[in-house]
PDB file with SEQRES, HELIX, SHEET and CRYST1 records, atoms N, CA, C and O in Angstrom:
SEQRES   1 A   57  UNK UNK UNK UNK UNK UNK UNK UNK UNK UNK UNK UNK UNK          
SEQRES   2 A   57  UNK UNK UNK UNK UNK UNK UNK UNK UNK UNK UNK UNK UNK          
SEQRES   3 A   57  UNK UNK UNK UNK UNK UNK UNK UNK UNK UNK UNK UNK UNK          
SEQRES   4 A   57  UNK UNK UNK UNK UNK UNK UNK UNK UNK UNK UNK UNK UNK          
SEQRES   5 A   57  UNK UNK UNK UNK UNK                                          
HELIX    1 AA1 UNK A    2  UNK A   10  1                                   9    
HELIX    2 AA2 UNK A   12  UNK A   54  1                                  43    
CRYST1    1.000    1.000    1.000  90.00  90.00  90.00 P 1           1          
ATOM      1  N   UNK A   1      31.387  -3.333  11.421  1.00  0.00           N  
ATOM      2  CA  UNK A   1      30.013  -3.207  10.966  1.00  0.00           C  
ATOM      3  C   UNK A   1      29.040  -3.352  12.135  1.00  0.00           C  
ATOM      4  O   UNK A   1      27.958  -2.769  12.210  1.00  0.00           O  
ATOM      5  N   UNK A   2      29.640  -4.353  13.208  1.00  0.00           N  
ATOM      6  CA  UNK A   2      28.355  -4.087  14.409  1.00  0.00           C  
ATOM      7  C   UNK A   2      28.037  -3.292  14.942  1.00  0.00           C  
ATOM      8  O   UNK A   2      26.925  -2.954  15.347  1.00  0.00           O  
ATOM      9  N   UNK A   3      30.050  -2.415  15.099  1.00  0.00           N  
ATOM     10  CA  UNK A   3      29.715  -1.540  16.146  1.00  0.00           C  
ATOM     11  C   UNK A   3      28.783  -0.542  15.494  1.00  0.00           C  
ATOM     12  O   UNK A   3      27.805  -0.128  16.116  1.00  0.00           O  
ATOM     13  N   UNK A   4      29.057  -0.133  14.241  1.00  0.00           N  
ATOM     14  CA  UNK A   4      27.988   0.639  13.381  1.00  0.00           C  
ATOM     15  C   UNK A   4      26.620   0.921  13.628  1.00  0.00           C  
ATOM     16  O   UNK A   4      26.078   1.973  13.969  1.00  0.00           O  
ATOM     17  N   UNK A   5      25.950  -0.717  13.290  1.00  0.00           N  
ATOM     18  CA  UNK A   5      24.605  -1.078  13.830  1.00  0.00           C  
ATOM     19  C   UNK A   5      24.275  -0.708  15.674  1.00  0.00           C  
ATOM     20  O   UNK A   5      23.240  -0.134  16.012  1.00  0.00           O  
ATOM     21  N   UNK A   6      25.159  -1.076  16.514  1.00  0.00           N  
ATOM     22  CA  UNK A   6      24.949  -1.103  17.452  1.00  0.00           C  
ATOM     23  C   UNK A   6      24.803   0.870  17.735  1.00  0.00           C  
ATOM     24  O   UNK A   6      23.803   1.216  18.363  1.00  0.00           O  
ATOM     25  N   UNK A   7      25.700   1.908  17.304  1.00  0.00           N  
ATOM     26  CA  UNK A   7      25.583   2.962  17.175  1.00  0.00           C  
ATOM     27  C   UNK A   7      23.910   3.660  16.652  1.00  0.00           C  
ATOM     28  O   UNK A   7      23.118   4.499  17.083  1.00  0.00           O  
ATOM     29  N   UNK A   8      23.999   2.829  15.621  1.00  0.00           N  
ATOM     30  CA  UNK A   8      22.842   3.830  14.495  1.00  0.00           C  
ATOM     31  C   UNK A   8      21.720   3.249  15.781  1.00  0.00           C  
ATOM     32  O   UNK A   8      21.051   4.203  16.177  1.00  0.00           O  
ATOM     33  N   UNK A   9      21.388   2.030  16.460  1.00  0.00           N  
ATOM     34  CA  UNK A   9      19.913   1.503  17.288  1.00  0.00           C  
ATOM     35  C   UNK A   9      20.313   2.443  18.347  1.00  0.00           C  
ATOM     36  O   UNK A   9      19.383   2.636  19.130  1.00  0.00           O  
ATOM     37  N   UNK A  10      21.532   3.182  18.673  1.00  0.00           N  
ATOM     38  CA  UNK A  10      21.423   3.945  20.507  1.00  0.00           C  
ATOM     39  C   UNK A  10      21.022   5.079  19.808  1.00  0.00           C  
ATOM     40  O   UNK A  10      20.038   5.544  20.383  1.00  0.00           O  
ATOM     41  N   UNK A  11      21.367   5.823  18.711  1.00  0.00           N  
ATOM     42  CA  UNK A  11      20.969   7.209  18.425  1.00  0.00           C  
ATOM     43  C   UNK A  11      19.339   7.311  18.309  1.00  0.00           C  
ATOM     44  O   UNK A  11      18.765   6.310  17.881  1.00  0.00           O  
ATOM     45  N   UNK A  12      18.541   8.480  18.670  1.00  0.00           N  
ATOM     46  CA  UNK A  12      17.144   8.589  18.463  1.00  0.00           C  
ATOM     47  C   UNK A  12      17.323   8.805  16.990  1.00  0.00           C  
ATOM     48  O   UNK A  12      16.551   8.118  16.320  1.00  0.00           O  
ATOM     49  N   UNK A  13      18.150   9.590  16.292  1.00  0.00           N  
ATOM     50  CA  UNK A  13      17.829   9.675  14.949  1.00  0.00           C  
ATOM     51  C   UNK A  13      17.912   8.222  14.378  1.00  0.00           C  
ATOM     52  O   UNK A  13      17.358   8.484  13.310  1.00  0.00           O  
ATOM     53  N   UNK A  14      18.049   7.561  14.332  1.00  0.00           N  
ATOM     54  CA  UNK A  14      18.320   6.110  13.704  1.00  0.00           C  
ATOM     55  C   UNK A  14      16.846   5.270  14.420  1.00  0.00           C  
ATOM     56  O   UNK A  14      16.116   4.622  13.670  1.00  0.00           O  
ATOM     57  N   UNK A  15      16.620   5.354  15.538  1.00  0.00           N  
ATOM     58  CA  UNK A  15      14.893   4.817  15.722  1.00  0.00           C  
ATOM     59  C   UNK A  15      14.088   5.351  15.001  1.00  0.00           C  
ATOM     60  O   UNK A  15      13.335   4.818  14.186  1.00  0.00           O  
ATOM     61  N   UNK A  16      14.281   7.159  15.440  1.00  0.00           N  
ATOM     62  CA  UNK A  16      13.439   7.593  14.628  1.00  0.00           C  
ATOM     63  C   UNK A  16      13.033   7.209  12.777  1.00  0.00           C  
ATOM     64  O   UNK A  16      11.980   6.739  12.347  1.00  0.00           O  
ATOM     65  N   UNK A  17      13.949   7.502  12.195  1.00  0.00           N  
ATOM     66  CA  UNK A  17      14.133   6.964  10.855  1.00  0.00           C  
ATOM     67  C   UNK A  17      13.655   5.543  10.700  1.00  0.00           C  
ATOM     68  O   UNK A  17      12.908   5.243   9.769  1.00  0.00           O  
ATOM     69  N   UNK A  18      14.076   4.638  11.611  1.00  0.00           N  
ATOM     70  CA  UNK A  18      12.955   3.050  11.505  1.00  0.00           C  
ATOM     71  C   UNK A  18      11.906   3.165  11.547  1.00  0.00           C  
ATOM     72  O   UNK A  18      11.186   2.619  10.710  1.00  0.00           O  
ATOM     73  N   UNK A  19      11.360   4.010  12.657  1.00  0.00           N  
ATOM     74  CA  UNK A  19       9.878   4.057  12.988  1.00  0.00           C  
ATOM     75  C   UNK A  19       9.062   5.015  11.663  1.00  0.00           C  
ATOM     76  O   UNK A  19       7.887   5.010  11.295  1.00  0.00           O  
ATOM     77  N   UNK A  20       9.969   5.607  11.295  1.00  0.00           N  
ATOM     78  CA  UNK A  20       9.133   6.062  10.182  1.00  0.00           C  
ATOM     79  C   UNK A  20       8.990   5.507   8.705  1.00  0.00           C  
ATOM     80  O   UNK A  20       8.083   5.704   7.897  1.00  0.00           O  
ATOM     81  N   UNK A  21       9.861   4.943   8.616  1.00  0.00           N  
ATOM     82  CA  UNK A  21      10.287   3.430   7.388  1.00  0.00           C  
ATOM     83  C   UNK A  21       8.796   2.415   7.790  1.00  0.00           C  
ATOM     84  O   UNK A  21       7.910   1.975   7.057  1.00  0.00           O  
ATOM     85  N   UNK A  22       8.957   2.338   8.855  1.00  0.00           N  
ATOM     86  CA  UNK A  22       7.631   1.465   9.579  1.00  0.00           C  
ATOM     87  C   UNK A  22       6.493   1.628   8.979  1.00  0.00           C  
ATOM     88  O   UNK A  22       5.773   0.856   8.345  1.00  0.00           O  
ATOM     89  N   UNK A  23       6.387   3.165   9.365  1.00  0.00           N  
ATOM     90  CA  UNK A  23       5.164   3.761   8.794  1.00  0.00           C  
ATOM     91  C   UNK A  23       4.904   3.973   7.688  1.00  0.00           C  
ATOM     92  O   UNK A  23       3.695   3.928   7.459  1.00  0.00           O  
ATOM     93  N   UNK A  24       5.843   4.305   6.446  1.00  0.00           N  
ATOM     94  CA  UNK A  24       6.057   4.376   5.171  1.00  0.00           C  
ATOM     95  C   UNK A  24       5.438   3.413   4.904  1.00  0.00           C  
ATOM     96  O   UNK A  24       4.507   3.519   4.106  1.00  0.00           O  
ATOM     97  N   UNK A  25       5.763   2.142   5.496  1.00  0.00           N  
ATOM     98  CA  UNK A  25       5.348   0.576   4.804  1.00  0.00           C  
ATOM     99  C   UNK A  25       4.211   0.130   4.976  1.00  0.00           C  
ATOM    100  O   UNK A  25       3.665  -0.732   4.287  1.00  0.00           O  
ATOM    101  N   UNK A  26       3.566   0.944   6.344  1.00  0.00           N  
ATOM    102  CA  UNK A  26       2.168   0.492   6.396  1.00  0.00           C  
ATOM    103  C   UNK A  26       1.230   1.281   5.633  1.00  0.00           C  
ATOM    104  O   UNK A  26       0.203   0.870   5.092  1.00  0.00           O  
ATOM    105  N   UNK A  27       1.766   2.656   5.648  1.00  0.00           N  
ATOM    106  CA  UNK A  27       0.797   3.443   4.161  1.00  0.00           C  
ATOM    107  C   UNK A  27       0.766   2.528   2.868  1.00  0.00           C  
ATOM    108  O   UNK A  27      -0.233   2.195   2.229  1.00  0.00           O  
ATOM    109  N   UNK A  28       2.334   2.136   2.585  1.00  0.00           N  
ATOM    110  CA  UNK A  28       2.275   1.745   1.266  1.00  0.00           C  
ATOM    111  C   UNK A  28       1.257   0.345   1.327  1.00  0.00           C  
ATOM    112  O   UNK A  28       0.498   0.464   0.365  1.00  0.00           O  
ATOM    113  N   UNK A  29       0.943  -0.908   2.056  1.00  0.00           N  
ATOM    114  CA  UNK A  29       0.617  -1.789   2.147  1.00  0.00           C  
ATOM    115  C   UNK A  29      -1.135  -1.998   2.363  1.00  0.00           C  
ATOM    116  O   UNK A  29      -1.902  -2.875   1.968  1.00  0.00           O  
ATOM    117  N   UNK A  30      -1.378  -0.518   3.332  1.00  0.00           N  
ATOM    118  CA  UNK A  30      -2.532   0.036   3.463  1.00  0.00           C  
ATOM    119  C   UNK A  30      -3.267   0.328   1.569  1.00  0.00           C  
ATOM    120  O   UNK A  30      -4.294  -0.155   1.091  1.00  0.00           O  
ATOM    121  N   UNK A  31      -2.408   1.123   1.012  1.00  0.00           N  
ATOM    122  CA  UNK A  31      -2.865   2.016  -0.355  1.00  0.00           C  
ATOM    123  C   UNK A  31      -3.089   0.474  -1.239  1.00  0.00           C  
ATOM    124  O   UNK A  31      -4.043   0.188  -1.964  1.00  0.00           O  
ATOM    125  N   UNK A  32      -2.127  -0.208  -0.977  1.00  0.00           N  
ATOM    126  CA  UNK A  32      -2.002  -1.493  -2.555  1.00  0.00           C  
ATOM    127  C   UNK A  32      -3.152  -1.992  -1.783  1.00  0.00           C  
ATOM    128  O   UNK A  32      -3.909  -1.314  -2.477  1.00  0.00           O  
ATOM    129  N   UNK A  33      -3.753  -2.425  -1.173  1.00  0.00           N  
ATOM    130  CA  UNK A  33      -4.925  -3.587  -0.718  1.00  0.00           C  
ATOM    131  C   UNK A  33      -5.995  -2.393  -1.072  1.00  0.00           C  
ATOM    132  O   UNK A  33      -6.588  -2.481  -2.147  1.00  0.00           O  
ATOM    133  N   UNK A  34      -6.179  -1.630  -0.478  1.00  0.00           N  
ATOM    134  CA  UNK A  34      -7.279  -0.439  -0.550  1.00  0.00           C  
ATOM    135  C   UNK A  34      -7.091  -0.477  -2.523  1.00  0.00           C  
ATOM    136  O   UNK A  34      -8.155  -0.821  -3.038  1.00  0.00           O  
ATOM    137  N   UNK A  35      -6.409  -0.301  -3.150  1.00  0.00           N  
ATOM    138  CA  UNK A  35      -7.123   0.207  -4.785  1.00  0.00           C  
ATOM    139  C   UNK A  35      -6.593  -1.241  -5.429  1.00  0.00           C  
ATOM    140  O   UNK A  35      -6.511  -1.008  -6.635  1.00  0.00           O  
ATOM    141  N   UNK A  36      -6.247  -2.442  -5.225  1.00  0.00           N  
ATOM    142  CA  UNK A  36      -6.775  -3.471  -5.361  1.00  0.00           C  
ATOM    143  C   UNK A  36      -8.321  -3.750  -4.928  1.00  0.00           C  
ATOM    144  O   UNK A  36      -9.072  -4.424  -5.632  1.00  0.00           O  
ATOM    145  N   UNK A  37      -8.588  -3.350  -4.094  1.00  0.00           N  
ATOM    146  CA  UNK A  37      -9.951  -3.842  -4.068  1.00  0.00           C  
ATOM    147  C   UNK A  37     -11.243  -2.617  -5.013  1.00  0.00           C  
ATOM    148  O   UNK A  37     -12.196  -2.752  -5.781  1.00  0.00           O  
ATOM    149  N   UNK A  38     -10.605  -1.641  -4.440  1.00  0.00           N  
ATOM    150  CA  UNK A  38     -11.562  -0.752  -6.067  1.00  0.00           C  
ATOM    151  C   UNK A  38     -11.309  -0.807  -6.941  1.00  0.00           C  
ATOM    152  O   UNK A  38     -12.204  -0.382  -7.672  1.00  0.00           O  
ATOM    153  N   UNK A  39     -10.457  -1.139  -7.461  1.00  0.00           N  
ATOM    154  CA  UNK A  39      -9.564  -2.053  -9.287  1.00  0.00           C  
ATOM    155  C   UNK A  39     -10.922  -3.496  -9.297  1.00  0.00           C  
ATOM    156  O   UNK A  39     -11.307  -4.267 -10.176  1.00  0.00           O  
ATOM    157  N   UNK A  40     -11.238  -3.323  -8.068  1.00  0.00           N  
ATOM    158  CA  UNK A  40     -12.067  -4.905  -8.773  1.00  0.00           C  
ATOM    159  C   UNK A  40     -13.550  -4.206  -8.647  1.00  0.00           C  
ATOM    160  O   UNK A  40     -14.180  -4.181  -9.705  1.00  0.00           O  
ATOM    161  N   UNK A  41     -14.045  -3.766  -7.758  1.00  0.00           N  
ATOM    162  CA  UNK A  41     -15.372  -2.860  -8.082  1.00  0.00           C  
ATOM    163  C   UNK A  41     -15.325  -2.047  -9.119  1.00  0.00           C  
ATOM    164  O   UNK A  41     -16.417  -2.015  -9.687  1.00  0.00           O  
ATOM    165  N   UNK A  42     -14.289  -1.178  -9.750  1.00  0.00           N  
ATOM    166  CA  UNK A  42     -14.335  -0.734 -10.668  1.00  0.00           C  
ATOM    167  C   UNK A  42     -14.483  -1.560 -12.078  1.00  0.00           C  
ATOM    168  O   UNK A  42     -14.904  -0.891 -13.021  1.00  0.00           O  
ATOM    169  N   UNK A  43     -14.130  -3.194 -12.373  1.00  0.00           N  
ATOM    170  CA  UNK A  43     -13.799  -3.612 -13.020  1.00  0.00           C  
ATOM    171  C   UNK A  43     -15.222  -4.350 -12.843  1.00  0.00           C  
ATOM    172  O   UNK A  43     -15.591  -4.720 -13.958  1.00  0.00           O  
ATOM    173  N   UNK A  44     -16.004  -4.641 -12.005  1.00  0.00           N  
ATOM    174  CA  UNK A  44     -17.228  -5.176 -11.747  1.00  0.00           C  
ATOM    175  C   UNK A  44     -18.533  -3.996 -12.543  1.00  0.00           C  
ATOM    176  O   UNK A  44     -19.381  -4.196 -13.413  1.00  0.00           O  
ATOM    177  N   UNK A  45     -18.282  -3.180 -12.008  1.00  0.00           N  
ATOM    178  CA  UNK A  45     -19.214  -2.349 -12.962  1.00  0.00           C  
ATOM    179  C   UNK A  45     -18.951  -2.235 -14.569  1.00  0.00           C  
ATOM    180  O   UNK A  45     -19.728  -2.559 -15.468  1.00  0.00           O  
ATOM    181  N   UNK A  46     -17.478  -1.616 -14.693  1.00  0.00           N  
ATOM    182  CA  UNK A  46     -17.512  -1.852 -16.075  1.00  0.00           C  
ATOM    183  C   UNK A  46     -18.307  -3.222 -16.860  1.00  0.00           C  
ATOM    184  O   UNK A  46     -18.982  -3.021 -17.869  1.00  0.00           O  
ATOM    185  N   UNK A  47     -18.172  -4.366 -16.383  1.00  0.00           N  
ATOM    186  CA  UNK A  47     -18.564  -5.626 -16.453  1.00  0.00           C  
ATOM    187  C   UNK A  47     -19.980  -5.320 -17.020  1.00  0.00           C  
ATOM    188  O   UNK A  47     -20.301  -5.402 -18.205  1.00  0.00           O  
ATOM    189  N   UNK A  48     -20.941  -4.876 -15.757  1.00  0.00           N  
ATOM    190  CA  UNK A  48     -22.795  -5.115 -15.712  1.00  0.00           C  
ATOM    191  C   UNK A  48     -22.604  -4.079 -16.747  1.00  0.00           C  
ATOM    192  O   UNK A  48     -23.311  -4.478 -17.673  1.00  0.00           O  
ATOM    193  N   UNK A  49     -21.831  -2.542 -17.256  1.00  0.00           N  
ATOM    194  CA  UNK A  49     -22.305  -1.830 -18.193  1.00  0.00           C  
ATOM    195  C   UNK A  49     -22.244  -2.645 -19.627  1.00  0.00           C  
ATOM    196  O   UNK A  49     -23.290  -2.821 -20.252  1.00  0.00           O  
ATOM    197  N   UNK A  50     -21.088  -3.096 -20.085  1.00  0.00           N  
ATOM    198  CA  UNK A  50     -20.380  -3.588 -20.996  1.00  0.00           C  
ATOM    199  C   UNK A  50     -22.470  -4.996 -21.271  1.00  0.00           C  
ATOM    200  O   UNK A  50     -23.309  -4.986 -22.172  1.00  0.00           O  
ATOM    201  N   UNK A  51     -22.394  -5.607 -20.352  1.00  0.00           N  
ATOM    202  CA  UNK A  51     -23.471  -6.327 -20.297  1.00  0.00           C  
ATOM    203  C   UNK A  51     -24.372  -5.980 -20.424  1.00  0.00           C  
ATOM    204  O   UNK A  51     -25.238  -6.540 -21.096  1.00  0.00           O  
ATOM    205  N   UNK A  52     -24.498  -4.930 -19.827  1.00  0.00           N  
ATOM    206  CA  UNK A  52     -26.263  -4.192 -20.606  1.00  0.00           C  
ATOM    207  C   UNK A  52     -26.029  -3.968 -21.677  1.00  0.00           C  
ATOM    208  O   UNK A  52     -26.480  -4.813 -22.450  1.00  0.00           O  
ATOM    209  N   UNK A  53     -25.281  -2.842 -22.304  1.00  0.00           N  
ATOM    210  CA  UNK A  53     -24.538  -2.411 -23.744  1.00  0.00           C  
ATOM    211  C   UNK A  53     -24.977  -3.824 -24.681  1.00  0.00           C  
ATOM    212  O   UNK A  53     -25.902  -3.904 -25.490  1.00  0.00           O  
ATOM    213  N   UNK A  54     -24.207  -4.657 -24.371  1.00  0.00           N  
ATOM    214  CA  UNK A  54     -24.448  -6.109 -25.526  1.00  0.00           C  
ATOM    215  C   UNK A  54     -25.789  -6.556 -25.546  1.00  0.00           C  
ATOM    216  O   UNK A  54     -26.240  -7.038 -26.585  1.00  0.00           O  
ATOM    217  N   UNK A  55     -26.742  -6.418 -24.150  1.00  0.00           N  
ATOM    218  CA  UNK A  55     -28.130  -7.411 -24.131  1.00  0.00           C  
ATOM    219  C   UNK A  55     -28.523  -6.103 -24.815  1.00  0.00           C  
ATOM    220  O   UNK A  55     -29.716  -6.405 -24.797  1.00  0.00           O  
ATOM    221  N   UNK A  56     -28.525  -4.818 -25.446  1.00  0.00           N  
ATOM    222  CA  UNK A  56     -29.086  -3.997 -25.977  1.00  0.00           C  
ATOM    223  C   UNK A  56     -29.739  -3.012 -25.279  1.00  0.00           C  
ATOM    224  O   UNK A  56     -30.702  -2.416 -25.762  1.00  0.00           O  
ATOM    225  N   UNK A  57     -29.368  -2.822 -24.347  1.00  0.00           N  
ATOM    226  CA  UNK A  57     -30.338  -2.016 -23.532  1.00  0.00           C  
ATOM    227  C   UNK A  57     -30.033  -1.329 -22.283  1.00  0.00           C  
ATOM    228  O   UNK A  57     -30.910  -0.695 -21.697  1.00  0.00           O  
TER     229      UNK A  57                                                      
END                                                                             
């Protein structure tokens, strides 16, 4: 199994493929914080509408 590992880190295809796993993870980590935070502005407005709606106006 090392020599395996030790194979797949000398080949460029096997960096390559990390480095892009890399990147996969920082999109994905990038996207969840980014629409977590408009999930809550979105959820903030609904809020003040829902609040006008009830004060009548």
């Amino acid at each position: 199994m090392l020599n395996l590992m030790k194979q797949f880190v000398r080949e460029d295809d096997g960096l390559e493929m990390v480095e892009w796993a890399i990147v996969a993870a920082l999109i994905t980590t990038t996207a969840a914080v980014t629409m977590a935070g408009i999930g809550t502005e979105v959820d903030a407005a609904f809020q003040t509408v829902l609040t006008t709606l009830q004060a009548g106006g």
